[in-house]
VMD Tcl script that draws the C-alpha trace (Angstrom):
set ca {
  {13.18 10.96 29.50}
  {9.33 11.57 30.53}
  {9.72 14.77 30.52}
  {11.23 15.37 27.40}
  {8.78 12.70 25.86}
  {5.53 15.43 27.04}
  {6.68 19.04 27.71}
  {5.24 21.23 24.85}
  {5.30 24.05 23.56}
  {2.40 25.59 26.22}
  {4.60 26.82 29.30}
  {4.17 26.88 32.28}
  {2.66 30.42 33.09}
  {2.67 32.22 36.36}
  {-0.35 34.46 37.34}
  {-0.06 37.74 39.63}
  {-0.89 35.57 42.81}
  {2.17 33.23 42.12}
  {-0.14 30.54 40.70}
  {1.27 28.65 37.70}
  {-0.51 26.56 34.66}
  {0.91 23.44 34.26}
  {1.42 22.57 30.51}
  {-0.68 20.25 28.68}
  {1.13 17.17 27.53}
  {1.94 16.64 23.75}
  {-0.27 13.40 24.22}
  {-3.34 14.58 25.63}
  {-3.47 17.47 23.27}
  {-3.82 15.15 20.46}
  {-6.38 12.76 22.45}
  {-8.47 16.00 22.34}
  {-7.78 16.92 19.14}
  {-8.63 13.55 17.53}
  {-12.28 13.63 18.91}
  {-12.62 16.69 16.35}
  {-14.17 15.24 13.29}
  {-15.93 18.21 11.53}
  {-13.02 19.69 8.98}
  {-14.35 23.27 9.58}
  {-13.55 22.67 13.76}
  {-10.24 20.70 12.55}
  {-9.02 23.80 10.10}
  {-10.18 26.11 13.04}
  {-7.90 24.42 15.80}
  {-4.94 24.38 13.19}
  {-5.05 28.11 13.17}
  {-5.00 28.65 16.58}
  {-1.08 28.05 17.89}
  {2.09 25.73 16.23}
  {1.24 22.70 18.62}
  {-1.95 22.90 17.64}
  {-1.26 23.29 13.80}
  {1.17 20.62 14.30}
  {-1.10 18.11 16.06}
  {-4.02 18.93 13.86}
  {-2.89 19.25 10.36}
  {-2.31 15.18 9.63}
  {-5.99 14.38 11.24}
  {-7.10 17.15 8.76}
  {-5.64 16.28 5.67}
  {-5.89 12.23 6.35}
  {-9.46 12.08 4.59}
  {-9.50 14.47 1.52}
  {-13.18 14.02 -0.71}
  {-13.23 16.99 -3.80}
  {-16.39 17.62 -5.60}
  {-16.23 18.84 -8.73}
  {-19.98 20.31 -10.30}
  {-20.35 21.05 -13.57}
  {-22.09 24.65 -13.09}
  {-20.98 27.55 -11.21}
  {-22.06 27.21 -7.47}
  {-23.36 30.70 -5.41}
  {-23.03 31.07 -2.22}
  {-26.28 31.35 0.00}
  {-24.37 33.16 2.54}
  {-23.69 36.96 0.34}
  {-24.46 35.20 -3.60}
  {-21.32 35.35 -4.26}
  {-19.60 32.25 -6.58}
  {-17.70 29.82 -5.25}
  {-13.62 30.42 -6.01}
  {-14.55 34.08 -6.64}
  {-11.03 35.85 -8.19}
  {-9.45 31.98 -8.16}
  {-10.35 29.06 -9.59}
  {-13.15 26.52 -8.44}
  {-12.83 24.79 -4.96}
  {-12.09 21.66 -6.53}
  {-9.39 22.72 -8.45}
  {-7.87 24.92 -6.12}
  {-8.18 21.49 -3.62}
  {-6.43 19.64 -6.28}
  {-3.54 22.43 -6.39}
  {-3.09 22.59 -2.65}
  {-2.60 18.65 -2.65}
  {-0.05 19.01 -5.52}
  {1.90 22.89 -4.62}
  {1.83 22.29 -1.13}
  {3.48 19.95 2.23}
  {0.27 18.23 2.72}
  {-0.40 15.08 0.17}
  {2.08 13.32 3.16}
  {-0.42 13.10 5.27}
  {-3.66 11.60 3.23}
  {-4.77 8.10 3.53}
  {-7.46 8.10 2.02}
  {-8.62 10.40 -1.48}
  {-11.95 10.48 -3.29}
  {-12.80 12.63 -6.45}
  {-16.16 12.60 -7.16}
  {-19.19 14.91 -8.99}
  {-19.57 16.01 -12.81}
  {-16.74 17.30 -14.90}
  {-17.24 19.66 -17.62}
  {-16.05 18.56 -21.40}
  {-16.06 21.08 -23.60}
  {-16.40 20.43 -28.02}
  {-16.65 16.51 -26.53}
  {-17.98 15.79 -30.35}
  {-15.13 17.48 -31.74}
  {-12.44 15.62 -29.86}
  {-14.40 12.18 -30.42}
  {-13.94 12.73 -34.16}
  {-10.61 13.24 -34.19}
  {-9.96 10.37 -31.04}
  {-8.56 12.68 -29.00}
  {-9.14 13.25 -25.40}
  {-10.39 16.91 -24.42}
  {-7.20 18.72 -22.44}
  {-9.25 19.48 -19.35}
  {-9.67 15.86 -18.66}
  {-6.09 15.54 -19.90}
  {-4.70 18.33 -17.27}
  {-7.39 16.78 -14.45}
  {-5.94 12.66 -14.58}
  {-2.50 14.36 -14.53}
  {-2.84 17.04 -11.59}
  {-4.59 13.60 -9.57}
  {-1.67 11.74 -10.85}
  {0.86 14.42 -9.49}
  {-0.95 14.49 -5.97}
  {-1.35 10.45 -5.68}
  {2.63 10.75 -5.56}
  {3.06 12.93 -3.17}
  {0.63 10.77 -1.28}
  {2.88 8.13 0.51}
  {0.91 6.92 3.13}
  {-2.26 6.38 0.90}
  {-4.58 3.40 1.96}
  {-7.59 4.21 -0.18}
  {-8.72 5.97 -3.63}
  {-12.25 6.75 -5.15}
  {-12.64 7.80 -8.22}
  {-16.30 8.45 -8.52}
  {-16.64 11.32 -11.49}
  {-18.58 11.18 -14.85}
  {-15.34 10.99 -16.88}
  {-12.98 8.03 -17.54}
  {-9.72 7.89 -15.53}
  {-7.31 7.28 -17.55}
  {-3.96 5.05 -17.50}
  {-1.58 8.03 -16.33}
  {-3.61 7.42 -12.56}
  {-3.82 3.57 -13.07}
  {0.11 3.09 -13.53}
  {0.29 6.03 -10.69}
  {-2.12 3.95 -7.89}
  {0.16 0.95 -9.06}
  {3.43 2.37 -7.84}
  {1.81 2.89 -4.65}
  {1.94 -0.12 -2.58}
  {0.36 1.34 0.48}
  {-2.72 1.21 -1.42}
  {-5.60 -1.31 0.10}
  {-9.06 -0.50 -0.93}
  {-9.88 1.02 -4.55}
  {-13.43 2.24 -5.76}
  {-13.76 3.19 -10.15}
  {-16.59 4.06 -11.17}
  {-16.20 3.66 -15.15}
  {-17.85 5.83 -17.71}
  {-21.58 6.03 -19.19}
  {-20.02 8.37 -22.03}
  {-19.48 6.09 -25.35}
  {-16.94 8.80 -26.61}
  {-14.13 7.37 -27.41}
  {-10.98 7.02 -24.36}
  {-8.38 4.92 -24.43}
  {-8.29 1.41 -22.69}
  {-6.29 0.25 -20.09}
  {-4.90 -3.09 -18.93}
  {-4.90 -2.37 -15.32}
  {-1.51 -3.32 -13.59}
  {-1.29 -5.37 -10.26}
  {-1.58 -4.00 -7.06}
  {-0.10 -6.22 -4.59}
  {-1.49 -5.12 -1.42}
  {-4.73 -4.69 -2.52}
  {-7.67 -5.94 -0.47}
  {-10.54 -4.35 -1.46}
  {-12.11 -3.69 -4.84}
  {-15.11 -1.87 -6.18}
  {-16.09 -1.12 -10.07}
  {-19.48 0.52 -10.66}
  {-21.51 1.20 -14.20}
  {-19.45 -1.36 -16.05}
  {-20.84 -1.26 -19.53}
  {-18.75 -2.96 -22.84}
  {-20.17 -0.26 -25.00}
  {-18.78 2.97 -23.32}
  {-15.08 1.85 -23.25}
  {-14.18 0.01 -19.84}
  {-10.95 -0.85 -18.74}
  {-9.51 -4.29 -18.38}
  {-8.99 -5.32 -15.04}
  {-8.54 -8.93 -15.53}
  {-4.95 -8.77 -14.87}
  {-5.99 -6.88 -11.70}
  {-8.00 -9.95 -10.32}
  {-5.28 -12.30 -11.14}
  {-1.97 -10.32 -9.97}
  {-3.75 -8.50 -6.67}
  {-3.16 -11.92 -4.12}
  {-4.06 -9.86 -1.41}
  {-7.60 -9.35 -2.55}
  {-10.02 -10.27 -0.06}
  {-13.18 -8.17 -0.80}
  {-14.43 -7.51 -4.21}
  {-17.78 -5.99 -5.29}
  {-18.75 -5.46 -9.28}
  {-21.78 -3.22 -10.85}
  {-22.84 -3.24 -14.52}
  {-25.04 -0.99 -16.06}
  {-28.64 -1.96 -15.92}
  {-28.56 -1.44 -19.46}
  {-27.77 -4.70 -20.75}
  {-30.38 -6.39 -18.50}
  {-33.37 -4.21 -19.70}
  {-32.24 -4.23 -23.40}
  {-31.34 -7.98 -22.95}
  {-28.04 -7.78 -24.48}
  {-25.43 -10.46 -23.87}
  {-22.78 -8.12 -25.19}
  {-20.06 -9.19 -22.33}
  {-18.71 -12.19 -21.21}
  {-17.28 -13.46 -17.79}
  {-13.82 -14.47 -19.57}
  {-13.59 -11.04 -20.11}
  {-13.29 -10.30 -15.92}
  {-11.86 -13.63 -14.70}
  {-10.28 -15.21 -18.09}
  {-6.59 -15.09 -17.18}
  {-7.75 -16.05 -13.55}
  {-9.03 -19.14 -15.42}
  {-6.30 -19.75 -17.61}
  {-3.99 -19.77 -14.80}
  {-6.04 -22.38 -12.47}
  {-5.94 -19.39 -10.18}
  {-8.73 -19.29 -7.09}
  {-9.46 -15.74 -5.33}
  {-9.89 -16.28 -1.61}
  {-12.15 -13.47 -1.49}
  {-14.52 -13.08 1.69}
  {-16.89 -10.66 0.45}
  {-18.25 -10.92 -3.39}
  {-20.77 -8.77 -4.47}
  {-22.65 -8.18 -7.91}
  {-25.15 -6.21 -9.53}
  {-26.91 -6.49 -12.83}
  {-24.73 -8.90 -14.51}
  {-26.26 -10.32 -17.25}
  {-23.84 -12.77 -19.25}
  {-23.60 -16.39 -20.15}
  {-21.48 -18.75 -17.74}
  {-18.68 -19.58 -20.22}
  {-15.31 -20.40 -17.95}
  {-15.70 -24.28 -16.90}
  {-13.41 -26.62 -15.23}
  {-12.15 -24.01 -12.98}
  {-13.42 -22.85 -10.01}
  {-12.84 -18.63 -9.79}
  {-13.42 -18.27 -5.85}
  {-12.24 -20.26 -3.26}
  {-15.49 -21.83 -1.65}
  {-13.86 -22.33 1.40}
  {-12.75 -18.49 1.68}
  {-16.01 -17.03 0.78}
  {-18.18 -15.45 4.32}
  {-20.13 -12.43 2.81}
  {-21.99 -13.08 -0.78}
  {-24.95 -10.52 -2.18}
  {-26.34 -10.82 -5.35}
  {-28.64 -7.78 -6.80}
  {-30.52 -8.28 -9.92}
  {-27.63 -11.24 -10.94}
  {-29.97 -14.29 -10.47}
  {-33.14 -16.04 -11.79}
  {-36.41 -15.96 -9.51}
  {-39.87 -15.97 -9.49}
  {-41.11 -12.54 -10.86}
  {-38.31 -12.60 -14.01}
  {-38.83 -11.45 -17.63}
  {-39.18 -14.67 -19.34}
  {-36.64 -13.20 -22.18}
  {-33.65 -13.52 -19.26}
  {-34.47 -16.95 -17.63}
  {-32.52 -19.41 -19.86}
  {-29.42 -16.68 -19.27}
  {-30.08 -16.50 -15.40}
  {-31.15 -20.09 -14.21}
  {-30.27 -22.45 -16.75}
  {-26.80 -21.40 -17.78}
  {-25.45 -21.04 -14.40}
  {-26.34 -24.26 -12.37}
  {-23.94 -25.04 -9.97}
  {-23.00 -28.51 -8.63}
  {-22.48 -29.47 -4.45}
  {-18.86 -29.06 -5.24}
  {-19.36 -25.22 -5.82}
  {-21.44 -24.95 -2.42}
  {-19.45 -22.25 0.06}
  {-18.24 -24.12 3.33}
  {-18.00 -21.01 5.38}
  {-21.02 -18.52 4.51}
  {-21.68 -16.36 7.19}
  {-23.50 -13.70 5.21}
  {-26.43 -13.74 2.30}
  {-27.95 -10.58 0.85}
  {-30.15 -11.48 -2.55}
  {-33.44 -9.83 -4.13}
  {-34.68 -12.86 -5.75}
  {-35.88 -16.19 -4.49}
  {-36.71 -19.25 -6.01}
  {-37.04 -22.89 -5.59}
  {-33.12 -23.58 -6.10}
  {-32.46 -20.42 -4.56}
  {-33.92 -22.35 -1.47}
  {-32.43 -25.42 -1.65}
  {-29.04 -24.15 -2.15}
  {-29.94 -22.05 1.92}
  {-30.99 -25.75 2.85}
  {-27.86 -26.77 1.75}
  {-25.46 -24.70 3.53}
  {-24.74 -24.57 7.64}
  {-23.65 -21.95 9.93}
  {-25.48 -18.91 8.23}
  {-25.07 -15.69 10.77}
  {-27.36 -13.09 9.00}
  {-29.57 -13.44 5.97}
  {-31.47 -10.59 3.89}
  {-34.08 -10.96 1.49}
  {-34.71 -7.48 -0.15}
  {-38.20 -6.88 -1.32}
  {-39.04 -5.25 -4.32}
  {-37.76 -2.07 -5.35}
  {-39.08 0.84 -4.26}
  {-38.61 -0.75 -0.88}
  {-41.94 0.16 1.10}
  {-40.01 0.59 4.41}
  {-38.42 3.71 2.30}
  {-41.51 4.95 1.64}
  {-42.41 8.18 3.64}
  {-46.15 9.57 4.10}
  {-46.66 11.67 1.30}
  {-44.00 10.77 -1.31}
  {-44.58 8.35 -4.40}
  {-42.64 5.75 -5.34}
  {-39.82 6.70 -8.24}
  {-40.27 4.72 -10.97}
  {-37.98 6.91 -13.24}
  {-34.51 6.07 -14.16}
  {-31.87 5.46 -11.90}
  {-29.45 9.15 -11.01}
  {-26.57 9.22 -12.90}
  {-24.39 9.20 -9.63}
  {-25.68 5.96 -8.55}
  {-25.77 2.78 -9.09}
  {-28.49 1.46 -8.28}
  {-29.95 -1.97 -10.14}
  {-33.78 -2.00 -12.80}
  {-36.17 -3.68 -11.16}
  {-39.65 -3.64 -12.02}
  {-42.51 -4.11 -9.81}
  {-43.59 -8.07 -10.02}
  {-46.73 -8.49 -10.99}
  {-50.14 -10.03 -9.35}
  {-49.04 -13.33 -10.80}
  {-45.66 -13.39 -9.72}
  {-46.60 -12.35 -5.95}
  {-49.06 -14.79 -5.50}
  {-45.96 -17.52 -6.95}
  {-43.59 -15.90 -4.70}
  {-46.38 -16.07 -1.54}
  {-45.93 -19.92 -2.08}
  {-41.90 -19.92 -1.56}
  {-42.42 -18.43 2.32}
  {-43.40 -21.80 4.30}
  {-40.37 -23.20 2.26}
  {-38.47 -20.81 3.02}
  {-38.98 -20.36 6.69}
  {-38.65 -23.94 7.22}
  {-35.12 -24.12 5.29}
  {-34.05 -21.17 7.04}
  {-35.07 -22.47 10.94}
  {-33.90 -26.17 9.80}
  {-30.47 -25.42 8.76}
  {-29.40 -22.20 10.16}
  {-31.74 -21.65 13.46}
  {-29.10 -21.47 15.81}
  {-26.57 -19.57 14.27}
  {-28.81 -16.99 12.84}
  {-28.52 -13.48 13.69}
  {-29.85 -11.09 11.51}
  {-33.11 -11.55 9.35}
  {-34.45 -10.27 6.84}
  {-37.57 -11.13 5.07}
  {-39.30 -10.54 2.48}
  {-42.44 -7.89 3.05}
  {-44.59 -9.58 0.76}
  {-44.30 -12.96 2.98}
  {-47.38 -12.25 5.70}
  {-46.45 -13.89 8.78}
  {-48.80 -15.72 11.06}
  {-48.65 -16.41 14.55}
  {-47.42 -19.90 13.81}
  {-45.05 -18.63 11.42}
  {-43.67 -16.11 14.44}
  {-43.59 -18.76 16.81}
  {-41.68 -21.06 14.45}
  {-38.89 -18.49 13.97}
  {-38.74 -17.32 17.86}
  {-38.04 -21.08 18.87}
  {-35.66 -22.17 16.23}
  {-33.79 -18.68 16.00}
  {-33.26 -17.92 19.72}
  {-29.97 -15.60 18.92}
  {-31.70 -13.00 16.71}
  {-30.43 -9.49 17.34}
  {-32.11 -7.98 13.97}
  {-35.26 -8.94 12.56}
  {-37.38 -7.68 9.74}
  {-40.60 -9.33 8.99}
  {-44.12 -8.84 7.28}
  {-47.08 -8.76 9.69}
  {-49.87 -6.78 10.67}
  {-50.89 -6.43 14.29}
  {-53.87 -4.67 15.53}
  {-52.32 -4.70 19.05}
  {-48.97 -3.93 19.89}
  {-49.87 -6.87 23.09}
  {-49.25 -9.24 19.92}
  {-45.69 -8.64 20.60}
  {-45.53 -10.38 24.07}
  {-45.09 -13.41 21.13}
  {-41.65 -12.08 20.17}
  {-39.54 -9.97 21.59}
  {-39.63 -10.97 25.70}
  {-38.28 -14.28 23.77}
  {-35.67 -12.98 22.10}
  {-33.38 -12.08 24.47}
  {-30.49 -10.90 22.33}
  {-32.85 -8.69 20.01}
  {-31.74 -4.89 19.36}
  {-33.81 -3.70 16.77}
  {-37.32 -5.17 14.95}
  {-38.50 -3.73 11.74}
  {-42.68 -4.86 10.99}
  {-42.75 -4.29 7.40}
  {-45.83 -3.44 5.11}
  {-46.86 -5.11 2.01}
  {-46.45 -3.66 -1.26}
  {-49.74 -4.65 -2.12}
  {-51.73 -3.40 0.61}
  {-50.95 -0.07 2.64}
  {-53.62 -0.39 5.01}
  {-51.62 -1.56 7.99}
  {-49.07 1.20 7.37}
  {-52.28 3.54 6.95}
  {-53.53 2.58 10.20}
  {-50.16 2.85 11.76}
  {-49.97 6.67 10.53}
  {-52.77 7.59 11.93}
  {-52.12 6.55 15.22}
  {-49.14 8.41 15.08}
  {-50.82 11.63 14.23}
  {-52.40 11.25 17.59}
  {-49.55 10.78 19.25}
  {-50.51 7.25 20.33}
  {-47.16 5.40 19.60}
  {-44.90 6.87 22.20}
  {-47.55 6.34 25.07}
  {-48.72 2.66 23.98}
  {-44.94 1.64 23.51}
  {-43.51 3.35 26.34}
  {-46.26 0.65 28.14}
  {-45.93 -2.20 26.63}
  {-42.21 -2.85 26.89}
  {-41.87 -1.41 30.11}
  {-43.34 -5.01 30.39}
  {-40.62 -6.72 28.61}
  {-38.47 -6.63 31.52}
  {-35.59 -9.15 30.29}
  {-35.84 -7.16 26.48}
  {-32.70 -5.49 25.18}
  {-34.99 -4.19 22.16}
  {-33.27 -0.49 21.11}
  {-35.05 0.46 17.34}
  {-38.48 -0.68 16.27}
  {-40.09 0.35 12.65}
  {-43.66 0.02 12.21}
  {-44.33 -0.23 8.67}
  {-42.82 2.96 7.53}
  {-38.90 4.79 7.50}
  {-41.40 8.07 8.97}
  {-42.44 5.14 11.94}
  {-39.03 4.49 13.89}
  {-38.93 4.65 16.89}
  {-36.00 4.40 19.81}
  {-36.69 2.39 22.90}
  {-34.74 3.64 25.85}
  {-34.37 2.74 29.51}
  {-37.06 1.90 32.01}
  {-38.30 4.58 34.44}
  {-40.47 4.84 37.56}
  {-43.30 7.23 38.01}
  {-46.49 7.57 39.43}
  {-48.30 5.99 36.87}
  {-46.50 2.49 36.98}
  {-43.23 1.81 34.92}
  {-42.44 2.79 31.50}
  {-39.65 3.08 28.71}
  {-38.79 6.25 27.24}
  {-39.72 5.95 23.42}
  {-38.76 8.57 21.29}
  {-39.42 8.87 17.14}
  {-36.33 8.48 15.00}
  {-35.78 9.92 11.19}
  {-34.22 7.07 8.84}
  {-31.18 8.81 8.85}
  {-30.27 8.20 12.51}
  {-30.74 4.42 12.02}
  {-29.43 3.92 8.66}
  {-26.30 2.69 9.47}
  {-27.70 -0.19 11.64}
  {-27.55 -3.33 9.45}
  {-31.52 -4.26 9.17}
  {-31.92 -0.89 7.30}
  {-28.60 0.00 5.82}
  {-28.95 -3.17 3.71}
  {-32.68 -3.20 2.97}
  {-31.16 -1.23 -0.16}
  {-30.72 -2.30 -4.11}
  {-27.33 -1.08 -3.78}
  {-24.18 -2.59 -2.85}
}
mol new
graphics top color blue
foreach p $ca { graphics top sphere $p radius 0.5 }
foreach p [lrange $ca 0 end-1] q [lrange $ca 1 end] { graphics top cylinder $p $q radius 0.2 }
display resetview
């Protein structure tokens, strides 16, 4: 039975000498196989041999991404365009997913990028929808139903999808985790009552805007009973212009009317700007909800005065409302309330305060800040820089802060984040190394003119991994000072020193004021001059998935 189970297709050969290769199990060929993760290498080893093409071809085909640009692409290789005597990549991707024996294997399929209307003002006069985009939502229609083991979809282009893809994903139970991003266009589409889907878990709408013709997905939130994660962006728009032109009843009004509760775990919102006006019902389970970030959704200190009555006043909350089980905070504004409510709750695990936007640990020697408009492709929130006013209010939350946070959640916490306006002092430090003994991640505001200043922290920490000393917005002289030592090369030597010293320190990243100022802490060596610990300088990029960074971001 074994050897039926692993003899394949590579025989047994015998050389001149008598010697013979033994075959490769079925097994171990895929274990190899699977450790292939650049498509190129994957569509390489498919055209090698059958076993291989056999083995290969799921792995390759199980993550399918098509980017569609709304300009003729060249290649850099010979200049010549991309699809040359076909049609362009994306579509051609889109016709091998519909023509051919391979939609069977894709579990998860994103569309993203710009697509091209053509006489857009001609079809919006007449209400009709311009047949490219017709064609497009039903040759992704035709290839979600071919796709029967699909667990995810993104739709992430400039156009609408429209209803023929909605009833599609709908039919597809396999689906778990959906991502829309809805139109900025306000050309006319049609609307949509979203259908049910009962297995899904997790759900993501960005650029939600009332005036460019959203779908409903109200009947989404209250038929999906499986939905466990759930993160919502509007359009900055409404904030800046201060337009109360949606409503909440309009996402969670038949959740309301049917006394219905979403156990989510993770909520997430950006930019929502709206009055409070569903009462006597209470939308999320308290008791459910772990993982709760809130971007540009909340009154603080450092608000335009024409938003506060929207933001504070109409959405007090009582102690009945108060999460039971909050393992996870991630907010950019703080306030008085704001810190009673983290005095309130037990048990918090990891807690970010994002300073202002442009975050100055993004900021790389030599680059300004962009103070522009946000990219069309993302959604990121409006924020303004607070003024002198506001910082000097928001310098007088930190002892509050600190305290609530070491008070009620000292022993449980985990990852910190604070904000890089908030200037610690030594007290301060010690404060949060004896009441937070379990920190792995910590981000904090201070300026030391020795890294010896750091025997304070990290030897005590015994559980820390990475430590991010954060500049203020206000004054750039630490980071300045920091730069220049690095020019000189005087980071890697001092720091390969100093925590050679830490013996009992598990410390891996440390940032010193700057994403150009990472730097990697490795193991301890022996030499002639004493012990040290290779330190080498990271880019952002190598680090940005670690959670103190990744979520230092006005993005959900």
């Amino acid at each position: 039975m074994m050897s039926h189970t692993f003899v394949s297709s590579l025989g047994a050969n015998k050389h001149e000498n008598g010697a013979s290769v033994l075959p490769l199990p079925l097994n171990l060929i895929a274990l190899i196989i699977s450790y292939l993760d650049r498509p190129a290498d994957l569509g390489r080893t498919c055209r090698t041999c059958r076993v291989f093409h056999y083995i290969g071809l799921p792995q390759l085909y199980s993550n399918v991404s098509l980017r569609s640009y709304d300009y003729i692409r060249y290649s850099r290789r010979d200049g010549r365009p991309d699809g040359c005597g076909m049609a362009s990549p994306f579509s051609m991707g889109l016709n091998g997913l519909v023509a051919r024996n391979v939609a069977g294997y894709v579990k998860h399929f994103e569309v993203c990028g710009e697509w091209k209307e053509h006489e857009l003002e001609e079809h919006a006069k007449v209400g009709r929808v311009p047949d490219e985009t017709m064609m497009l939502n039903s040759l992704v229609r035709a290839a979600v139903e071919k796709m029967a083991v699909l667990d995810s979809f993104s739709w992430a282009l400039n156009v609408k999808m429209l209803p023929v893809i909605w009833h599609g994903l709908a039919q597809r139970n396999s689906i778990t985790k959906l991502t829309v991003r809805f139109p900025s266009s306000r050309h006319p589409r049609p609307l949509t009552l979203v259908p049910p889907m009962p297995n899904l878990q997790d759900l993501k709408v960005t650029d939600i805007d009332p005036l460019c013709y959203p779908d409903d997905i109200s009947l989404l939130l209250l038929g999906s009973k499986n939905l466990r994660h759930l993160k919502l962006h509007w359009s900055p728009r409404m904030r800046e212009a201060r337009e109360l032109s949606t409503q909440e009843s309009a996402y969670f009004g038949r959740c309301a009317a049917a006394r219905y509760s979403i156990s989510l775990q993770t909520l997430a919102v950006q930019n929502l700007y709206t009055y409070h006006d569903i009462s006597n019902c209470d939308l999320f389970d308290h008791s459910f909800v772990e993982e709760v970030t809130l971007l540009n959704s909340t009154g603080g200190l450092g608000d335009d005065a024409g938003t506060a009555f929207v933001d504070q006043h109409n959405w007090r909350k009582t102690e009945e409302n108060v999460p039971s089980n909050l393992k996870m905070l991630r907010i950019d504004k703080v306030s008085r309330q704001q810190c009673s409510f983290i005095e309130s709750i037990n048990g918090l695990e990891k807690l970010y305060l994002i300073g202002p936007q442009p975050s100055p640990g993004r900021r790389v020697k030599g680059t300004t800040p962009n103070c522009g408009k946000s990219l069309p492709d993302s959604p990121a929130s409006s924020h303004s820089s607070p003024s002198s006013t506001d910082n000097s209010n928001i310098m007088t939350l930190k002892e509050d802060y600190i305290e609530a946070i070491t008070k009620s959640h000292g022993h449980t916490l985990k990852h910190l984040l604070l904000l890089p306006q908030w200037r610690l002092t030594d007290d301060d430090i010690a404060l949060i190394v004896r009441q937070c003994p379990n920190l792995e991640q910590l981000g904090i505001g201070a300026e030391y003119s020795s890294f010896k200043q750091l025997r304070l922290l990290v030897p005590f920490l015994n559980n820390l991994t990475a430590i991010r000393i954060l500049s203020s917005p206000d004054d750039t002289s630490f980071v300045n000072k920091m730069r220049e030592m690095d020019d000189r090369g005087m980071h890697e030597k001092t720091l390969s020193e100093e925590t050679a010293k830490w013996n009992l320190s598990t410390l891996q990243y440390m940032e010193l004021g700057g994403e150009d100022l990472i730097f990697e802490v490795g193991k301890r060596e022996g030499g002639k001059a004493g012990w040290k610990k290779v330190v080498k300088k990271k880019a952002w990029e190598e680090v940005r998935d670690i959670a103190i960074w990744a979520l230092d971001s006005h993005d959900l």
